[in-house]
C-alpha positions in Angstrom: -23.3 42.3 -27.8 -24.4 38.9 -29.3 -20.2 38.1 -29.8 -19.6 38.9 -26.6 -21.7 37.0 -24.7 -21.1 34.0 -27.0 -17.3 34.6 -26.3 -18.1 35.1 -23.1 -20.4 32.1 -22.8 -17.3 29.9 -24.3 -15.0 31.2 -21.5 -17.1 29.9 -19.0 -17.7 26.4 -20.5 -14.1 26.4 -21.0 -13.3 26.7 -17.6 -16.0 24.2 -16.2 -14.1 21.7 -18.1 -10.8 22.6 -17.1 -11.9 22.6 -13.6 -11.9 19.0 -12.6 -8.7 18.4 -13.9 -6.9 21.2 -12.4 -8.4 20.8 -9.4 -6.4 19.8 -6.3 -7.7 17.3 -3.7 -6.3 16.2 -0.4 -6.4 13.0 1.0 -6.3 12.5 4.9 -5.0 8.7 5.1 -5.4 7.1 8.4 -3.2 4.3 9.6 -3.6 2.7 12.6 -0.6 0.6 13.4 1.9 2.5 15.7 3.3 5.7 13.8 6.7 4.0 13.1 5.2 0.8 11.8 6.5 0.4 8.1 3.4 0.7 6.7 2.9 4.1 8.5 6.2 5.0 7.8 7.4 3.9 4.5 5.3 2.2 2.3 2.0 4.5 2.7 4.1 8.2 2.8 5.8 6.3 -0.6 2.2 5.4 -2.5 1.3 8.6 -1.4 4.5 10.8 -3.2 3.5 8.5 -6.3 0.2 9.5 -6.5 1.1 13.1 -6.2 3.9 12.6 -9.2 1.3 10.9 -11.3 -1.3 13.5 -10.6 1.3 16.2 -11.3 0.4 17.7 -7.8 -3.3 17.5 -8.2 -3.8 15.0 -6.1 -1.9 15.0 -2.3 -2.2 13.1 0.6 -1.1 12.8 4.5 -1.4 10.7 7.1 -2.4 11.7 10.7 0.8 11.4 13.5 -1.8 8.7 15.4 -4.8 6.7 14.0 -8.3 8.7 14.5 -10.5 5.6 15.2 -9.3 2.0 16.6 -8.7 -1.4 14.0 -12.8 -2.0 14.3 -13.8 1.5 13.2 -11.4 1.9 10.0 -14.0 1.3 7.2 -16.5 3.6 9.2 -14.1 6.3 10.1 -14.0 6.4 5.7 -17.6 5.9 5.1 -18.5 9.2 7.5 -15.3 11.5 6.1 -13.7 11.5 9.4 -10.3 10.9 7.2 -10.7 10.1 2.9 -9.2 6.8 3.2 -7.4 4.5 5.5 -6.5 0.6 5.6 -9.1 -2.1 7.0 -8.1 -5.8 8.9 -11.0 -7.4 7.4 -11.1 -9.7 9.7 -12.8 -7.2 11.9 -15.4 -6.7 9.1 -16.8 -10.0 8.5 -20.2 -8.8 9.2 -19.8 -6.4 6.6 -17.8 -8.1 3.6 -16.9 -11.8 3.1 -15.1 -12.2 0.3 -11.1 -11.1 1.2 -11.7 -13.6 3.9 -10.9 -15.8 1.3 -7.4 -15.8 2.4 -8.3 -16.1 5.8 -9.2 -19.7 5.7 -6.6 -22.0 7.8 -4.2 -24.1 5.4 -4.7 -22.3 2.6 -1.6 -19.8 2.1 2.2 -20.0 1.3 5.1 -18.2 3.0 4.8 -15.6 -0.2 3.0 -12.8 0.8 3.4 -11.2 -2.5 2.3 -14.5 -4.2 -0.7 -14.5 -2.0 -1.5 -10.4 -2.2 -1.7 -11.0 -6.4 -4.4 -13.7 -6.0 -6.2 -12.5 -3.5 -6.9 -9.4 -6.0 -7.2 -11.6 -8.8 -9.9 -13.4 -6.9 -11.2 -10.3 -6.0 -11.8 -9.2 -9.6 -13.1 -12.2 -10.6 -15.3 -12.9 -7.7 -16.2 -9.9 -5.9 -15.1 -6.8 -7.5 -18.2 -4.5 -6.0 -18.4 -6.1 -2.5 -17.0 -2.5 -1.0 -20.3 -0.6 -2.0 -20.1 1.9 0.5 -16.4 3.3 -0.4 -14.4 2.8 -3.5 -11.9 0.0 -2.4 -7.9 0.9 -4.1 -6.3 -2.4 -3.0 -6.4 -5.4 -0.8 -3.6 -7.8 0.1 -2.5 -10.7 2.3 0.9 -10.5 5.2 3.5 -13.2 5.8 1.9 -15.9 7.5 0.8 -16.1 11.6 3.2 -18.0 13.4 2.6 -20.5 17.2 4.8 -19.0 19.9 6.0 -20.1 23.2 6.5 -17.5 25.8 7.9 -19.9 28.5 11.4 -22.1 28.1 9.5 -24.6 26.7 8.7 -25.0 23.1 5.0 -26.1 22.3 5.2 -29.1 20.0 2.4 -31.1 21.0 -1.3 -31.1 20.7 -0.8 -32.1 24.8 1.3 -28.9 25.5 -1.1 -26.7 23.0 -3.9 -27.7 25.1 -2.2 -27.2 28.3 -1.0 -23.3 27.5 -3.3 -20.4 27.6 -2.9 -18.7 24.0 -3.0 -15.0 23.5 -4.9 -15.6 19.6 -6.0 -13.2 17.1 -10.1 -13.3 17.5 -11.6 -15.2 14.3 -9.9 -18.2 12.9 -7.1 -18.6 15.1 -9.5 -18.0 18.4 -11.5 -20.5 16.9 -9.2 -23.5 16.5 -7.1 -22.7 19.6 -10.3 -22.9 21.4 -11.0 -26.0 19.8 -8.4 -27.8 20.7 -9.0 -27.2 24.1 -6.2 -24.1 25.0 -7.2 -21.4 27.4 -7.8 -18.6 24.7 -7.6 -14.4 25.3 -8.1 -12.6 22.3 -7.4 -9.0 21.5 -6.8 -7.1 18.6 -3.1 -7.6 17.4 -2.8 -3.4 18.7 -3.9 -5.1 22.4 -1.4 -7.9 22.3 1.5 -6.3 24.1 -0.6 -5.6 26.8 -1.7 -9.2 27.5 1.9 -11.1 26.6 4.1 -8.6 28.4 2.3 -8.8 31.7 2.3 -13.0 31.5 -1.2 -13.0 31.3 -1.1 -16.2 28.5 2.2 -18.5 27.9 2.0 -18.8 24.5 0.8 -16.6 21.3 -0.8 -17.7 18.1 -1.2 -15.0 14.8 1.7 -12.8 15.4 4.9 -13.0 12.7 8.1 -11.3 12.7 7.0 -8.1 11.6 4.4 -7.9 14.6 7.0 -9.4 16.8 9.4 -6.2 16.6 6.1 -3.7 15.9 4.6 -4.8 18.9 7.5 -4.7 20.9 6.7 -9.1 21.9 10.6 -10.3 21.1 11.6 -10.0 24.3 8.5 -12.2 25.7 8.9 -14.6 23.3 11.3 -17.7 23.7 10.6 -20.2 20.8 8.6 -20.6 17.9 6.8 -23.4 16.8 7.4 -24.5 12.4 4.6 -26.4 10.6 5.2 -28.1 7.0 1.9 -25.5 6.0 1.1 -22.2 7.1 -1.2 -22.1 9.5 -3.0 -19.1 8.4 -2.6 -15.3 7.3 -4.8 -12.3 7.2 -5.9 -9.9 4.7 -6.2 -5.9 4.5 -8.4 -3.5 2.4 -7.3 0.3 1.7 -10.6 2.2 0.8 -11.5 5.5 0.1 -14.3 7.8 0.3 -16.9 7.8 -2.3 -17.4 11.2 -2.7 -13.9 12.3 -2.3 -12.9 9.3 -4.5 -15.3 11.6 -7.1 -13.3 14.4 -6.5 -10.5 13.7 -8.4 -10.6 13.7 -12.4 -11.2 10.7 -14.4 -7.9 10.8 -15.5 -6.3 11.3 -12.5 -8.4 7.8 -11.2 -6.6 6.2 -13.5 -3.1 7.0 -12.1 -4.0 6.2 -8.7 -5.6 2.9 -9.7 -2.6 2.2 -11.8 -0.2 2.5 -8.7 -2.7 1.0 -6.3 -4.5 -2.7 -6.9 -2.2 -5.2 -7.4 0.7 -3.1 -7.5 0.7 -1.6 -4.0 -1.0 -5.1 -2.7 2.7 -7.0 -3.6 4.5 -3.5 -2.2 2.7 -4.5 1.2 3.6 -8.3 1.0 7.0 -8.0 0.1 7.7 -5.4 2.9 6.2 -7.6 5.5 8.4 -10.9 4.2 11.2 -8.9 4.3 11.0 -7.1 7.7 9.6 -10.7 8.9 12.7 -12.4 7.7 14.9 -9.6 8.9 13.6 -10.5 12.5 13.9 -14.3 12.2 17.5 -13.6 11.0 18.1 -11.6 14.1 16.9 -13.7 16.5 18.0 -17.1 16.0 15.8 -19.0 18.1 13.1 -17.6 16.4 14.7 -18.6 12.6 16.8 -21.3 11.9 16.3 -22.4 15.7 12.6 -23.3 15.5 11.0 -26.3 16.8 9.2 -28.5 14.3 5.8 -29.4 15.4 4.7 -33.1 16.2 2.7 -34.1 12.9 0.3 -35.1 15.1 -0.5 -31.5 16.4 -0.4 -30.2 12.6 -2.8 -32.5 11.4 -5.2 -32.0 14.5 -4.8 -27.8 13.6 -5.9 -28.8 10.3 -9.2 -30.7 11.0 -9.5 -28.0 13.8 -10.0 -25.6 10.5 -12.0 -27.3 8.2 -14.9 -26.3 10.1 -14.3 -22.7 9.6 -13.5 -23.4 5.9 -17.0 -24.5 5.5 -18.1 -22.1 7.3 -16.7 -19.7 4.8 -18.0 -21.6 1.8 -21.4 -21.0 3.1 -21.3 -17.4 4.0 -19.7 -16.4 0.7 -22.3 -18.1 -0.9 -25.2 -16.3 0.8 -23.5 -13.3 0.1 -23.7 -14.0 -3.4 -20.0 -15.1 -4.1 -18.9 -18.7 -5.5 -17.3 -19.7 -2.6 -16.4 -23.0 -3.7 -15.0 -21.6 -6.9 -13.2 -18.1 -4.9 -11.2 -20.7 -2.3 -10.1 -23.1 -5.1 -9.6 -20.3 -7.8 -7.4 -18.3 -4.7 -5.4 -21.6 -3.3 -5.0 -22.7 -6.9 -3.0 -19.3 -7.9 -1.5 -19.1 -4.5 0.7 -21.9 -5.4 0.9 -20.6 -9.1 2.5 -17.5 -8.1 4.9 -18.7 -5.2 8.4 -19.1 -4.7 
């Protein structure tokens, strides 16, 4: 009797640690661009077949035909369960994390989003790894840079004809400066643009680039584009996922996904949104090769427009307990490190 239970006891303790490893998780992986938006499309469904080879089937994800929540409620729709992970614009955030606003910051980018998706991680890492304590973040990154539009024949190339448009802008930064410089400003979420450029509601734009300009259906609407010597700015995503489904999954089987996530799938996102970016400007001409340079004039006075929000930054990261001094030098310095 004592051999058998001892056998028996062994069997069980056996299969306890087996358990985790065999176990076989599901990840529901919100997205809330529209559903044939590249990242919807391609690059997540691709992350997500990795993950499943790596895991040898243990791990298995999908992603919902329509976001569950709006862009504001992506972190929260994670941190309830509603889905196990999904991406978040962090500029929508910024009362929550400061940090990956880092590359948020006016003037501080290149026209690599690659480039700029590596050190934005590698600030991340070295400057606020743990800022995501609610959820267990996978990967952040930085898109091709926003771009000045005109959505009239005529090109906006001066501060003058900046200030005299009213600007459809992406709310934060952008809102900020366009504001600043004294142009009529509506801003919406870049999901709410099409509805406010289409109907002629503004007669310019300010934060879209190519990429948006074809997933937001806004080519036909828009007329010119405006080129600077310097990007003007660029924005930065988060993928999170759940802590407790996050703890799901093996030790082992964390490993793969954070080997094909982090930096690795942060460069997959640039690259795609360069490429689909340049495929536009390509396409449309006017929009390319046929841009307007901007007076130097109106750069310079976009420039001191965003120092003030630089600052701003500075001060907030450092109240939050981040080197902001040292993340913005460390990120612009490896910015231009790393780019073409």
């Amino acid at each position: 009797m004592k051999l058998k239970l001892t056998a028996g006891a062994a069997l069980l303790l056996a299969t306890a640690i087996a358990t985790p490893a065999m176990a076989n998780t599901r990840l529901v992986v919100n997205c809330f661009w529209p559903p044939q938006h590249f990242t919807c499309s391609v690059i997540l469904p691709q992350w997500l077949e990795d993950v499943e080879a790596a895991t040898e089937g243990r791990v298995r994800g999908n992603i919902p035909p329509r976001s569950v929540a709006p862009p504001p409620d992506q972190l929260a729709s994670v941190e309830k369960g509603i889905v196990d992970a999904a991406i978040q614009f962090n500029g929508l955030i910024g009362n929550r994390v400061t940090g990956p606003l880092v590359a948020m910051n006016p003037f501080v980018g290149s026209e690599d989003a690659p480039a700029m998706s590596q050190a934005l991680w590698e600030t991340n890492q070295k400057f606020f790894p743990d800022e995501f304590d609610t959820v267990h973040l996978l990967t952040q990154w930085v898109i091709t840079p926003a771009q000045l539009f005109s959505t009239t024949d005529t090109p906006v190339t001066t501060l003058a004809d900046f200030a005299s448009r009213k600007v459809w802008a992406l709310p934060g930064p952008l809102a900020n400066m366009a504001a600043e410089l004294g142009a009529g400003v509506v801003s919406t979420p870049a999901v709410g643009s099409n509805e406010v450029i289409s109907r002629g509601v503004v007669d310019a734009h300010l934060g879209m680039s190519g990429d948006a300009l074809m997933a937001f259906q806004l080519i036909p609407y828009t007329k010119s584009r405006t080129r600077f010597t310097q990007p003007i700015y660029s924005t930065s995503f988060s993928l999170v996922i759940n802590k407790d489904k996050w703890a799901e999954i093996s030790p082992g089987d964390q490993a793969a996904i954070t080997a094909l996530s982090g930096p690795v799938l942060g460069m997959k996102m640039g690259a795609k949104w360069d490429s689909v970016g340049a495929m536009v400007y390509e396409k449309e001409t006017h929009l390319g090769a046929g841009a307007v340079p901007a007076d130097p004039a109106f750069e310079q006075a976009l420039i001191a427009a965003g120092a003030p929000i630089t600052a701003a930054w500075v001060e907030a990261a450092n109240k939050a307990g981040i080197d902001g001094q040292g993340a913005l030098d460390f990120y612009m310095q490896r910015v231009r490190e790393l780019s073409k």
